[in-house]
C-alpha positions as CSV (number, residue, x, y, z in Angstrom):
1,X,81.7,157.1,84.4
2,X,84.5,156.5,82.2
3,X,88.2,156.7,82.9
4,X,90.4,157.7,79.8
5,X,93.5,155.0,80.0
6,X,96.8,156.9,79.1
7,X,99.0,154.7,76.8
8,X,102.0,154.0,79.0
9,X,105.7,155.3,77.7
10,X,108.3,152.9,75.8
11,X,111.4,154.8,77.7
12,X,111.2,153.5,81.5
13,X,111.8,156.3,83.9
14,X,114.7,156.1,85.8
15,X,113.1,157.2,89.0
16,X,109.2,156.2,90.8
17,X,108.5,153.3,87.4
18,X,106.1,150.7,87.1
19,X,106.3,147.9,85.5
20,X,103.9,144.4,85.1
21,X,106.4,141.6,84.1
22,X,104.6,138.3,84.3
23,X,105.6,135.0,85.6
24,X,104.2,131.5,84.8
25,X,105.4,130.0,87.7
26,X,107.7,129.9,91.1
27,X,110.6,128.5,88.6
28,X,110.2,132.0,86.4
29,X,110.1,133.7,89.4
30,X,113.1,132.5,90.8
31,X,115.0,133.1,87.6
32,X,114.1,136.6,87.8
33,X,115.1,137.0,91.2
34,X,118.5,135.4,90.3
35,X,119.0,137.4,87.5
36,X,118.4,140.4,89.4
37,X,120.8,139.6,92.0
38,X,123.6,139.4,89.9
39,X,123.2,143.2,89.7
40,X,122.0,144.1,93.2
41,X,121.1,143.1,97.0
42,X,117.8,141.6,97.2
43,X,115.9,140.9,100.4
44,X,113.2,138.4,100.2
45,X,110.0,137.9,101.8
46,X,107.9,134.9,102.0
47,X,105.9,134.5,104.6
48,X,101.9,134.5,103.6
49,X,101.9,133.3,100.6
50,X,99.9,130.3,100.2
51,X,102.6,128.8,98.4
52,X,105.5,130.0,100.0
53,X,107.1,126.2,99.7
54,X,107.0,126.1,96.3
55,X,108.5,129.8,95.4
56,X,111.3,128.6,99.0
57,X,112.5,125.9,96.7
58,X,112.5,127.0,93.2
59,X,114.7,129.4,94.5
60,X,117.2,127.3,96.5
61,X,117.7,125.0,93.3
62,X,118.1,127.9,90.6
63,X,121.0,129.7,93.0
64,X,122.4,126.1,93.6
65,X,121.3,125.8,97.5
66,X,119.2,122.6,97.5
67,X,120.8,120.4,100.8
68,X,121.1,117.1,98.8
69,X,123.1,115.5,101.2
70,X,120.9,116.5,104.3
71,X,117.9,115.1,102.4
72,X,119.4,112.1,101.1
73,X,120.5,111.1,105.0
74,X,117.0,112.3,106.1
75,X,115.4,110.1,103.8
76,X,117.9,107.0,104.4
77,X,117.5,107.3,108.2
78,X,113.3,107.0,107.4
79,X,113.7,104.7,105.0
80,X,115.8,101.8,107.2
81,X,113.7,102.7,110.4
82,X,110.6,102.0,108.1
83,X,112.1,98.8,107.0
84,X,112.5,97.7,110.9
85,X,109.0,98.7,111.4
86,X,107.8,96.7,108.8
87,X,110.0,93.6,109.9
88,X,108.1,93.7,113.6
89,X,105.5,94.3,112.0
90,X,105.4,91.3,109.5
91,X,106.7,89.4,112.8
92,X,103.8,90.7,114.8
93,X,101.2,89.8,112.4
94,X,102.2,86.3,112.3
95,X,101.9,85.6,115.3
96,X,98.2,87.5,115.8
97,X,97.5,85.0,112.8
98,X,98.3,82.0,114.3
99,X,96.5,82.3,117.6
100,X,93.6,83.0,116.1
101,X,93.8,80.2,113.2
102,X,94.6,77.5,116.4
103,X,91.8,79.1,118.1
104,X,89.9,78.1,115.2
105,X,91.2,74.6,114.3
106,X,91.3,73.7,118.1
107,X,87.7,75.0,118.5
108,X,86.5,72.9,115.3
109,X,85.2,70.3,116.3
110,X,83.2,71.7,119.4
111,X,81.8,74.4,117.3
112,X,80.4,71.7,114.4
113,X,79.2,69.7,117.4
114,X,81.2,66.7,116.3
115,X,82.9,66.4,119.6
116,X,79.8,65.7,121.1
117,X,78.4,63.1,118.5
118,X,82.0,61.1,118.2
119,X,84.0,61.9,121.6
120,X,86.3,59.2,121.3
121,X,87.2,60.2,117.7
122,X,87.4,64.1,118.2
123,X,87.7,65.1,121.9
124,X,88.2,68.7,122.6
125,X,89.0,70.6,125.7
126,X,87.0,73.4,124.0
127,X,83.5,74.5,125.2
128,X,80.9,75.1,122.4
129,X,80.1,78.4,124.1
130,X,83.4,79.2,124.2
131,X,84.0,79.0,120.7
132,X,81.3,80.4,119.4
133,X,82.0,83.6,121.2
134,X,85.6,83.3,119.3
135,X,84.1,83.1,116.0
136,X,81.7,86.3,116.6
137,X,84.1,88.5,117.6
138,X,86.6,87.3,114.7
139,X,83.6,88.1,112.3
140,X,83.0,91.5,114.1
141,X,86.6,92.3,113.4
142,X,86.5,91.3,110.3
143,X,83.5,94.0,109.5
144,X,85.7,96.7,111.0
145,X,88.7,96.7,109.2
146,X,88.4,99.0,106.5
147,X,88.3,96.7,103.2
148,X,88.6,93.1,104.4
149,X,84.8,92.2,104.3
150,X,84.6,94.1,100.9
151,X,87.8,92.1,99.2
152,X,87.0,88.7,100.7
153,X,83.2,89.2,98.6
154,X,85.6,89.6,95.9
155,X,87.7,86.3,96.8
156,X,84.7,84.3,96.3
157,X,80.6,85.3,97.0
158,X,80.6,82.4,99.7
159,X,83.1,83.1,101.9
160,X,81.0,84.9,104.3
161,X,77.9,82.4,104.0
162,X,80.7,79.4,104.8
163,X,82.5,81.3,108.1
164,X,78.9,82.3,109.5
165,X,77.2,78.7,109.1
166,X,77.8,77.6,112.5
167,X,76.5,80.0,114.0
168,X,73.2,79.6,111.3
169,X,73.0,76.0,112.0
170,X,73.4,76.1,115.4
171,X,69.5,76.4,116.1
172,X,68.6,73.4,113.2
173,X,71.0,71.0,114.9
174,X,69.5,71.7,118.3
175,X,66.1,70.7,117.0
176,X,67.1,67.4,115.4
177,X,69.1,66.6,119.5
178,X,65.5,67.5,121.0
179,X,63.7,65.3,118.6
180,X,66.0,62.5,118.8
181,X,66.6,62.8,122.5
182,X,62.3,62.3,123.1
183,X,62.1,59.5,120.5
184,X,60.8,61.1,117.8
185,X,64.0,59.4,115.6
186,X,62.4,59.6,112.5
187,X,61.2,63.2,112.6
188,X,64.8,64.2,113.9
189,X,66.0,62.3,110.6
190,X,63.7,64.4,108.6
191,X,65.4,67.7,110.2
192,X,68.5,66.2,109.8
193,X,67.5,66.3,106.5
194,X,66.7,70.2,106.4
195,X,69.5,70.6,108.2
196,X,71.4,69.3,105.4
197,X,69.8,71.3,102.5
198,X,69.7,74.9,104.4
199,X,73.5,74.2,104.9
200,X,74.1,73.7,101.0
201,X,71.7,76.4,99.9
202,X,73.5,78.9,102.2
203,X,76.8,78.5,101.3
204,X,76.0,77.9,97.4
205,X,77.5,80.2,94.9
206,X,75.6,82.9,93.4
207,X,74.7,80.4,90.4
208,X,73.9,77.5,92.6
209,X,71.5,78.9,94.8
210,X,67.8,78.2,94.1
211,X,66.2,80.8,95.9
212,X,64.0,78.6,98.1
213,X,64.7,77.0,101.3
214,X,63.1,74.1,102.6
215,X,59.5,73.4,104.5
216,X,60.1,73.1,108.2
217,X,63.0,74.8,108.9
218,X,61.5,77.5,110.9
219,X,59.8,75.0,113.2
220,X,63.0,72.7,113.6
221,X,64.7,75.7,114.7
222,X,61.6,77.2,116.7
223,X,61.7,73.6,118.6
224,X,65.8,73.8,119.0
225,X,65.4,77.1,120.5
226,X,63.3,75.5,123.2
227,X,66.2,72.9,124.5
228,X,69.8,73.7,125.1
229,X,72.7,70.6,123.7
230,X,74.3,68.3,126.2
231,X,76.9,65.8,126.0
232,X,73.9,63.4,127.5
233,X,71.7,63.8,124.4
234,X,74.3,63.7,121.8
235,X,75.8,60.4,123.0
236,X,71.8,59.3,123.4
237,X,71.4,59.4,120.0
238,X,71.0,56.8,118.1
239,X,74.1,55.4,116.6
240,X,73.4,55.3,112.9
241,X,71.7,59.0,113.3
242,X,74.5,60.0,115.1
243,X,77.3,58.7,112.2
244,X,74.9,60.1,109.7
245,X,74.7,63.5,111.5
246,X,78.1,63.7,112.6
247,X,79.7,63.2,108.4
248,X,77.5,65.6,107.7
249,X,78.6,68.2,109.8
250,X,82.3,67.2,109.1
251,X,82.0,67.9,105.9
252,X,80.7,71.5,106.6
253,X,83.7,71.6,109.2
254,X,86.3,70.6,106.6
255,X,85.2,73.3,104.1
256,X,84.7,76.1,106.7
257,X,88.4,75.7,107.6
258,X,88.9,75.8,104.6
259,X,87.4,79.1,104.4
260,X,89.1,80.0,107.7
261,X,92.4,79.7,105.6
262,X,91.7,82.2,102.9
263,X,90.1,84.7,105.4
264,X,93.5,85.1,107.1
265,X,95.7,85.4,104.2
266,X,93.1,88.5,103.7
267,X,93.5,89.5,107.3
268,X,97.2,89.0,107.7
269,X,97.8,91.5,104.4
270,X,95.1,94.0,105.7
271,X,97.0,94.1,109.2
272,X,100.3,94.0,108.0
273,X,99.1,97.1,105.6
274,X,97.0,98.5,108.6
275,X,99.9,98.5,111.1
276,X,102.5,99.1,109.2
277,X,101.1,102.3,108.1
278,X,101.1,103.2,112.0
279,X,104.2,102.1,112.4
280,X,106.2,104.5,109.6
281,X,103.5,107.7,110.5
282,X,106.8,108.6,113.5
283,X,109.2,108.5,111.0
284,X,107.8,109.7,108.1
285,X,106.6,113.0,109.8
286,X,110.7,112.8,111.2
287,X,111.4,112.6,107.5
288,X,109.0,115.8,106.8
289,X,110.4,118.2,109.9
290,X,113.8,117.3,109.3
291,X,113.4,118.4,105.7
292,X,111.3,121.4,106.5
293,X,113.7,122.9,109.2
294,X,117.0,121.8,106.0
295,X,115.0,123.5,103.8
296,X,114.0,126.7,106.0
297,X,117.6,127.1,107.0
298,X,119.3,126.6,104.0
299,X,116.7,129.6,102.2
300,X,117.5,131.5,105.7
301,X,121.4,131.8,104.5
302,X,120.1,132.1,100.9
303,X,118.0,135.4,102.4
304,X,121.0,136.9,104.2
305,X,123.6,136.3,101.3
306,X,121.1,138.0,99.0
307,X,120.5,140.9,101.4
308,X,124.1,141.9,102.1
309,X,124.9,141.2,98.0
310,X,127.4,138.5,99.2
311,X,126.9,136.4,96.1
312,X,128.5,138.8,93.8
313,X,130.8,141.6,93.2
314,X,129.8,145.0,93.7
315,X,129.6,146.7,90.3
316,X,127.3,149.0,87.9
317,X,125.3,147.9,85.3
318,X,126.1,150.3,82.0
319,X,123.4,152.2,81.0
320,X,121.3,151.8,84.1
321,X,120.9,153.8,86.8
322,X,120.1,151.2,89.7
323,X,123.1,150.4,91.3
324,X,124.4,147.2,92.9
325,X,124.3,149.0,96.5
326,X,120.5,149.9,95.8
327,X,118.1,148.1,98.4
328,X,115.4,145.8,96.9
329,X,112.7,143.9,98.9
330,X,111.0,141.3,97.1
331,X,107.3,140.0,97.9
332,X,105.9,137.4,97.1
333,X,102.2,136.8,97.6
334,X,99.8,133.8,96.1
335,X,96.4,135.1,97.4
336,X,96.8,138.4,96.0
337,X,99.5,137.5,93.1
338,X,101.5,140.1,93.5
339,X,104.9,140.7,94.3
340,X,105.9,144.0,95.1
341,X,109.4,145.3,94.6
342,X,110.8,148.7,96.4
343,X,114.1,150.2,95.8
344,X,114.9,152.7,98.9
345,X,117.6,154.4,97.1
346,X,114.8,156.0,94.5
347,X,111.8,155.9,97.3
348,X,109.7,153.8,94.2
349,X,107.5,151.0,93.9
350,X,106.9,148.6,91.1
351,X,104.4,145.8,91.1
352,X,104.7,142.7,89.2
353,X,101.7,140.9,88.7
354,X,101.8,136.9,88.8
355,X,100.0,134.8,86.0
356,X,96.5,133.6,88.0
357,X,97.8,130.5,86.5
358,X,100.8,129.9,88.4
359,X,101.0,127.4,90.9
């Protein structure tokens, strides 16, 4: 059923009128409302609006109520107690860095084996067990801060390859120490051998690899797994074997600290990101409450002042009947868009609808 629309008048009534004036945004908003209250007392009303923040602040800049100063101390107070984070931080970081990096380069040699094969040349106080242990949970720790493993792929596609080869090896190097230690020197020279090409084809580049890996290696590990190393059977190697066995593993050692170097510059940046981001949260949410309650109490005296028409004189507009000691309440709402204004002196109430567009 149709409703007949009446085509509204071009003379406003003076009393019980309605009117639709529309605003773009809080900042139109708030130049009505300061407009208006050149004229009149205006009470305010925020609360439930969805973006009662935005409409709080337009209107403390447009009537000139913004609490630079407050803000600017706020903000200087965060901004020095952040920098003094960020120094312990730095500080703190460092010195994670470097225990773990001597934990590495002390634990070297033992974890290559190389202590073992040349004692007098590389002794270490370090048990291989021990050290390994080290490396695994480094590599677990590694995998659980958010981006590291990700951005070291991107440092170089062999990174990971390079710090895990110890750990890879570990079963190949065992099998040529059983074959050796029973007398089977040139079979152990053979796994020595397959030792050496699984170690290269592992760590290879992406354009380097060949995709294959050698005959054998599955039962040179297979027999490693059976036996456990010793100090006994390294040093019970024969001498030429063990020179040959122990440059090639010092080779892999020299390149996987290498490695170890890059991986911590990556680590120290991701911490120093990581906990320094934990460090500022206190005193960046002391920034954000601090400017909140400024804000909330600055607009609190902005209310009142408007309410009991303190910002101007008392006087009539000509050729209007609203007076300056007429009561207006002003609402303003972003889930409905509406703001509804009611003067008590005429008992009427206009609506003014809110571009959906407005923010």
């Amino acid at each position: 059923m149709g409703t007949s629309r009446t085509k509204p008048s071009s003379v406003r009534p003076v009393v019980h009128s309605t009117w639709s004036p529309t605003f773009h945004d809080a900042e139109d908003f708030a130049k009505w409302v300061f407009t208006l209250a050149k004229h009149k007392a205006v009470q305010l009303e925020l609360s439930g609006c969805d973006n009662e923040e935005e409409v709080r602040d337009a209107l403390l800049r447009q009537f000139h109520r913004w609490p630079d100063s407050a803000i600017a101390h706020a903000t200087e107070r965060c901004r020095v107690l952040s920098q003094q984070a960020e120094q312990r931080c730095q500080e703190q970081v460092q010195l994670y860095i470097q225990e773990i990096r001597g934990k590495l380069e002390n634990g070297a040699s033992a974890l290559f084996w190389i202590n073992l094969l040349q004692p007098q040349f590389y002794p270490t106080t370090v048990l291989a067990n021990e050290i390994r242990d080290i490396l695994v949970a480094f590599l677990f720790e590694l995998k659980t801060i958010d981006g590291v493993y990700e951005q070291l792929a991107t440092v170089s596609d062999r990174i990971w390859a390079v710090l895990t080869l110890p750990l890879k090896i570990e079963p190949l190097f065992q099998g040529v120490l059983s074959l050796a230690s029973c007398g089977h020197e040139t079979a152990a020279r053979e796994a020595m051998k397959l030792l050496i090409m699984y170690a290269d084809e592992h760590t290879a580049s992406q354009e380097r690899k060949r995709g294959d890996l050698p005959i054998g290696l599955s039962v040179v590990a297979s027999i490693g797994g059976l036996v456990s190393v010793n100090v006994v059977d390294a040093i019970q190697l024969p001498e030429l074997l063990r020179d040959d066995l122990a440059a090639s593993l010092l080779m892999m050692q020299r390149d996987w600290l290498a490695v170890i170097k890059e991986v911590l510059n990556v680590l120290a940046k991701a911490l120093m990101t990581r906990w320094a981001s934990c460090e500022r949260a206190p005193y960046e949410q002391e920034l954000k409450d601090a400017t909140q309650s400024e804000l909330q109490g600055e607009f609190a005296r902005l209310s009142h002042a408007l309410a009991t028409n303190q910002l101007y004189a008392v006087r009539k507009l000509d050729g209007d009947s609203i007076h300056a000691d007429d009561f207006n309440l002003c609402s303003y709402g972003l889930r409905t868009h509406k703001m509804r204004i009611a003067f008590d002196a005429f008992d009427a109430l206009g609506t003014v609808m809110v571009s959906p567009g407005s923010k």
